[in-house]
N, C-alpha and C positions, 0 to 999 in steps of 0.2 A: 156437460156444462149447461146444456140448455139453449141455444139460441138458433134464430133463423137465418136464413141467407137475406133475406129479404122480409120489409114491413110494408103494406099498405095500410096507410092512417091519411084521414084529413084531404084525401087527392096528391099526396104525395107517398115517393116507393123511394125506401132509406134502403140500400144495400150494405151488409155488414163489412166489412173492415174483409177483404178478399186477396188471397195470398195465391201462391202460383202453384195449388194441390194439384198431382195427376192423380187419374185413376189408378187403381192397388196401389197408390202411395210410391207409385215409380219418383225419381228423381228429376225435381225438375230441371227447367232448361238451364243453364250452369251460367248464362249472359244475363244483365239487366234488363235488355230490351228482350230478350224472349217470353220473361218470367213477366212483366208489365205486360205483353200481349196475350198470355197465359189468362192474368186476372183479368182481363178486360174483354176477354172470350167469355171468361165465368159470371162476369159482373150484364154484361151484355146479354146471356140469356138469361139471365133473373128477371131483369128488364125485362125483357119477351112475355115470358112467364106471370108476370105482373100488368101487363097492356103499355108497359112505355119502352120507348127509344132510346140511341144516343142522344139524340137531336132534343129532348124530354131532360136533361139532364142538366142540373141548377148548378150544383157543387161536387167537385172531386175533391178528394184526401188521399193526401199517397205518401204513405210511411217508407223510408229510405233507408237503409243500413253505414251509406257512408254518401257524401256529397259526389264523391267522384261514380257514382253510378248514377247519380240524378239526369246527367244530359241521356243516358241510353232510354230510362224512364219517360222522361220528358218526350225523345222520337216518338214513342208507343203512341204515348197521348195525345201527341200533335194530332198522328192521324187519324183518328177518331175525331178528338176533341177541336181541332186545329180554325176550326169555321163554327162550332155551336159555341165557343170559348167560355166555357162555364167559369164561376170561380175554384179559388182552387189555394187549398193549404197546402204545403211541403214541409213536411217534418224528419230529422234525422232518430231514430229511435233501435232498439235493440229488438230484433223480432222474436219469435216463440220457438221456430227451425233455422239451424244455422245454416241450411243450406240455403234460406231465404236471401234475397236480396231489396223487395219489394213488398209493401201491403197494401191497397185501394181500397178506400170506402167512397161510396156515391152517394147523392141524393138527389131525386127527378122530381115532376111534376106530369101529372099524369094527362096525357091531351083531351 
């Protein structure tokens, strides 16, 4: 398909739309809140990787498969998110793996 995990443009680092992949395609965690800490492990060292933080972080997006998983999402994010309180869209949508439950894209500003 073509894309990156991550863009550096302008002093800002766009991380892509990030799902809860394990390595060799294992299955991932089968709860909301594990698979949301999953992508925010992935999303997290992109960030690294790119020179920013959580604490660097503007906006989250977190694609949801049904409402009733959003509060386990929502924990994930707290603890990260819970004191840098970025904004933040919540969308219900159908994902690409049905074993998904979750999708996060970010966007930071670089310190």
């Amino acid at each position: 398909m073509g894309y990156s995990r991550a863009v550096v443009a302008g002093g800002h680092v766009y991380v892509s739309g990030t799902a809860p992949g394990m390595p060799d395609d294992a299955d991932p965690p089968t709860d909301a809140y594990g698979q949301a800490q999953r992508c925010f492990e992935i999303i997290l060292a992109a960030l690294d990787q790119a020179g920013a933080r959580a604490e660097d972080v503007v906006r989250t997006r977190i694609y949801v498969t049904s409402a009733e998983v959003f509060p386990e999402v929502a924990r994930a994010h707290s603890e990260i998110f819970g004191e840098i309180r970025p904004v933040n869209t919540t969308v219900i949508a159908q994902l690409m793996d049905p074993r998904w439950h979750v999708e996060i894209d970010v966007e930071a500003v670089l310190p």
